[in-house]
N, C-alpha and C positions, 0 to 999 in steps of 0.2 A: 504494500500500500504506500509506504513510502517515498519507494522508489516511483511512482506511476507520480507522488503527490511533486515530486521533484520536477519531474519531465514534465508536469502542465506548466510548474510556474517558469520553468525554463521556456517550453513554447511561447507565455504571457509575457516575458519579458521581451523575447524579440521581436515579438508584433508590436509592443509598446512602443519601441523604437522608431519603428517607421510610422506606425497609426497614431501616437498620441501629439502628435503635430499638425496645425494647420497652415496652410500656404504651400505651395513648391517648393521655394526656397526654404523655409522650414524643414521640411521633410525630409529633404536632400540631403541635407547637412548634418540632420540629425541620424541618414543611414550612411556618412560617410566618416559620423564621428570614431576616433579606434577607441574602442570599448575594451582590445583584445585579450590583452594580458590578463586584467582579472577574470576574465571568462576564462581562463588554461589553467590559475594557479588553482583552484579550488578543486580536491578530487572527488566532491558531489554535484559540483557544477557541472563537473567533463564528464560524469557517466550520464547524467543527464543528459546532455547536450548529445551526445553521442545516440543513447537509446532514442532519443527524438528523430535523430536523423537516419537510425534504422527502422521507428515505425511508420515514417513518411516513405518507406521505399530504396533506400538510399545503401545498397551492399556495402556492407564494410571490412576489412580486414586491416588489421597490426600495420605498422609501416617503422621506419626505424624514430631516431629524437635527439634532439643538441647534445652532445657529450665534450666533455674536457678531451684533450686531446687532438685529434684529428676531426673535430667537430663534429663526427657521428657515430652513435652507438654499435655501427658495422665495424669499426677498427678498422678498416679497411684505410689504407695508406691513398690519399690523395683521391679518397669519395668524391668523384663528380658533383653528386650531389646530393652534401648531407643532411639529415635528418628529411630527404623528401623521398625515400623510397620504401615499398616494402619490405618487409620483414621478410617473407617467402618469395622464392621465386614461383609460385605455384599462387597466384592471388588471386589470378581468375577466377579459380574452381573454389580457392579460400572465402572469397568475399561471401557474406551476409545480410541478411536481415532478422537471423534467430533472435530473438532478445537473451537467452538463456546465454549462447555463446559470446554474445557483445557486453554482455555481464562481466563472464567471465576472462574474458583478453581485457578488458577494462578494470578490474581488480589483478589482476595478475601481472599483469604490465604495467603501472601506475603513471610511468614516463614516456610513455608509447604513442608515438602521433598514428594518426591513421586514415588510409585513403579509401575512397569509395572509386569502385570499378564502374567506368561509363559503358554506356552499348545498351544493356539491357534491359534498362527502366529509366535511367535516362543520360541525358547528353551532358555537357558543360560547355558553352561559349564563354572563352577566354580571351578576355581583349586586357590592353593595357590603362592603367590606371586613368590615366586624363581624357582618354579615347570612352573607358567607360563611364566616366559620369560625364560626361557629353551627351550621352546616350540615356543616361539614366535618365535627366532633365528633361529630352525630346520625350520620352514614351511615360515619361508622369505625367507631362504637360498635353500629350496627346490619349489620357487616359489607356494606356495599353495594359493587362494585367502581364507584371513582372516575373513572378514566383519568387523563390527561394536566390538568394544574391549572397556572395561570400567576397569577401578582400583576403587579400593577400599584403601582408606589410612589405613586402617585395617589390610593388608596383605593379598586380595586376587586380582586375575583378574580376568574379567568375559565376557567371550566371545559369543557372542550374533550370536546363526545359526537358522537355519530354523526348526518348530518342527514335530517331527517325527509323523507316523502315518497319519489317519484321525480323529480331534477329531470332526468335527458334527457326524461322525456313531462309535458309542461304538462298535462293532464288530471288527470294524479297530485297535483297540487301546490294544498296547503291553506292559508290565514293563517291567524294566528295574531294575538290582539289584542298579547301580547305583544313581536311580530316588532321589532327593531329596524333601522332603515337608518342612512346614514352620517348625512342631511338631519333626523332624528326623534330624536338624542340625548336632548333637553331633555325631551322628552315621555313618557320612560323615567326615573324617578330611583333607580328599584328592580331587578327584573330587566329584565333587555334579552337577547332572544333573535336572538342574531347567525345569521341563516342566508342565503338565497339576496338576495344585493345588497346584501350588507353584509363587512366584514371586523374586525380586531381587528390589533393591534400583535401580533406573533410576537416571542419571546426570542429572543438576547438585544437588547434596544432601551434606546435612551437619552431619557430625557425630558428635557424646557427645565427650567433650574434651575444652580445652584451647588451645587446639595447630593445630587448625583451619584445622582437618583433613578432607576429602571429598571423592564423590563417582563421577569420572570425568571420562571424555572418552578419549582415546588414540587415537582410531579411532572412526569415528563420525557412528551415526546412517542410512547418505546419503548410506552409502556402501551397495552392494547386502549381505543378509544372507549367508551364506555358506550351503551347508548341513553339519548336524552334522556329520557324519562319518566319513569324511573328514578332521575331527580335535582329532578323538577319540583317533584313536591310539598312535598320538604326545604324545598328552594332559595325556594318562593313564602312557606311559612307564615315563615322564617325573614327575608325580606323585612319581611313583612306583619307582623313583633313590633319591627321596627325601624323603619318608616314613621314619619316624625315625627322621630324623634332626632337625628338629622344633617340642613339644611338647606340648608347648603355644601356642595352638588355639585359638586366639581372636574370638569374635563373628565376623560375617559377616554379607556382605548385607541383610539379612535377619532374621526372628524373628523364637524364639521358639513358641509355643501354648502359647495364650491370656487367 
């Protein structure tokens, strides 16, 4: 019971954010504030926050976490990219939505950031930070329903819709030049569309750093998906006025090839 009583007021607080504001400008601001870090340090916040985003849908599995050292808990000497990968090379088949299991990797792991698997319930349009609230402002201001919205202290945002196609029948299923995978970061510096064979960092997650950067949601997981289309062509023109401006790509929620 408690736990259940956790996850509502975890849901109530993130819609707060975005809902208990009037104006655009309002609104905006207030889902662009970084909330983040205290949403990661609490460990009844993050199992909350977590079993939210697994009963809206959202598979999850372990990924790795900031560590002294070599900056991430793989030890792994000169990590591409640390603290942003799985745990298993097997996450596919690993990811979830049991609650029983997200329990348990969430108690047992305490340090554990963790990524939800795109493709199969849904996608993630990943744009860069000033390209997405460019975008965010157009389709507030044009009433568009959003869904579920994450930041990255990185410099991206990452907008969480419904994934295209049918992936149980391979016939069903279309690329997309846009498609991003884990091994194809670099070749994306604008949108990246996270769908089947690809994943993103799930809130609340901890980046490498001293300056207690995070991967947190704007808008919570409780929201309906959107369909992607519906955010494409914001999200690409809004890209495409920013192209050039920033040529310091930080890594993103996501990892090169292991």
């Amino acid at each position: 019971m408690g736990h259940a009583v956790r996850t509502s007021e975890a849901r109530g607080q993130m819609s707060a954010e975005f809902d208990g504001r009037t104006g655009l400008w309002g609104r905006l601001t207030e889902w662009l504030r970084a909330s983040g870090p205290t949403e990661a340090a609490d460990g009844g916040d993050r199992e909350a926050l977590l079993l939210a985003a697994a009963e809206a849908g959202l598979p999850l599995a372990p990924a790795a976490y900031p560590a002294p050292g070599y900056g991430c808990s793989c030890d792994r000497v000169g990590c591409p990219t640390p603290a942003r990968h799985p745990v298993s090379f097997a996450w596919q088949t690993q990811s979830t939505t049991d609650r029983a299991q997200v329990e348990r990797w969430a108690r047992h792991q305490p340090q554990a950031n963790f990524i939800t698997a795109t493709g199969t319930t849904h996608d993630v349009l990943d744009v860069p930070l000033e390209a997405g609230r460019e975008a965010l402002e157009r389709l507030l201001e044009d009433g568009v329903d959003i869904g579920p919205v994450a930041e990255s202290d990185d410099g991206r945002l990452l907008f969480f819709t419904l994934t295209r196609g049918t992936p149980e029948d391979e016939d069903e299923w279309w690329p997309c030049e846009l498609d991003c995978h884990p091994e194809t970061m670099d070749e994306h510096p604008g949108l990246r569309w996270h769908c089947r064979g690809s994943y993103v960092l799930v809130p609340p997650a901890r980046l490498p750093g001293e300056d207690g950067r995070t991967v947190h949601w704007l808008r919570g997981p409780e929201h309906p998906l959107p369909d992607p289309l519906t955010l494409l062509e914001t999200l690409t023109d809004a890209c495409a006025r920013h192209t050039g401006q920033d040529h310091d790509h930080a890594p993103g929620a996501w990892p090169l090839r292991r």
